[in-house]
C-alpha positions, 0 to 999 in steps of 0.5 A: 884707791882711785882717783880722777882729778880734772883741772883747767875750768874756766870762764871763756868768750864765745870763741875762745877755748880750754884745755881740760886735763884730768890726772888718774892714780890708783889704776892701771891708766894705760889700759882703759877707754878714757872719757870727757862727759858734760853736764850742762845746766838743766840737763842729763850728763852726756859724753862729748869725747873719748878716747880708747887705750890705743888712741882711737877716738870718737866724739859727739856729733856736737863738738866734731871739729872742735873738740880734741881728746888725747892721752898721755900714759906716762902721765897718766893723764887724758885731754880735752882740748876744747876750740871755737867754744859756744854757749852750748858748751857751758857745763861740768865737765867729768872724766870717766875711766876704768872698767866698763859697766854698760860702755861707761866706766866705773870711776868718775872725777869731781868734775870741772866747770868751764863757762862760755860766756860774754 
């Protein structure tokens, strides 16, 4: 069975930052496209960042230059380094991952919450 499990949510100053991590068993990690998703308040989920089995990148337009997501597949576990945090940034942060269906993959994460507040 598989499993995402993201960790490192948290309550955050404007400014400050996060690092998410999210951990995955059951599948063979290495070989897929990872992905952080958010869902902000109010709002459909949107991605934010991924990162493809060799490591490319690419990120919403939103979070260019502040956001970074890495992998580490000995770990098993994709990143989400998140700087210079806003407001705007206040979500559920889910991990996404395995075989694609319409670019997005089928295996999710419970999700993390990060707040940027003062």
């Amino acid at each position: 069975q598989v499993h995402l499990v993201e960790s490192g949510g948290g309550l955050v100053q404007p400014g400050g930052s996060l690092r998410l991590s999210c951990a995955g068993s059951g599948m063979l990690f290495s070989i897929y496209a990872m992905g952080w998703y958010r869902q902000a308040p109010g709002k459909q989920r949107e991605l934010v960042a991924a990162i493809t089995s060799s490591g490319r990148t690419n990120y919403a337009d939103s979070v260019k230059g502040r956001f970074s997501i890495s992998r580490d597949n000995v770990k098993n576990t994709v990143y989400l380094q998140m700087n210079s945090l806003k407001r705007e940034d206040t979500g559920v942060y889910y991990c996404n991952g395995g075989p694609l269906r319409g670019g997005v993959g089928d295996y999710w994460g419970q999700g993390t919450r990060g707040t940027v507040s003062s």
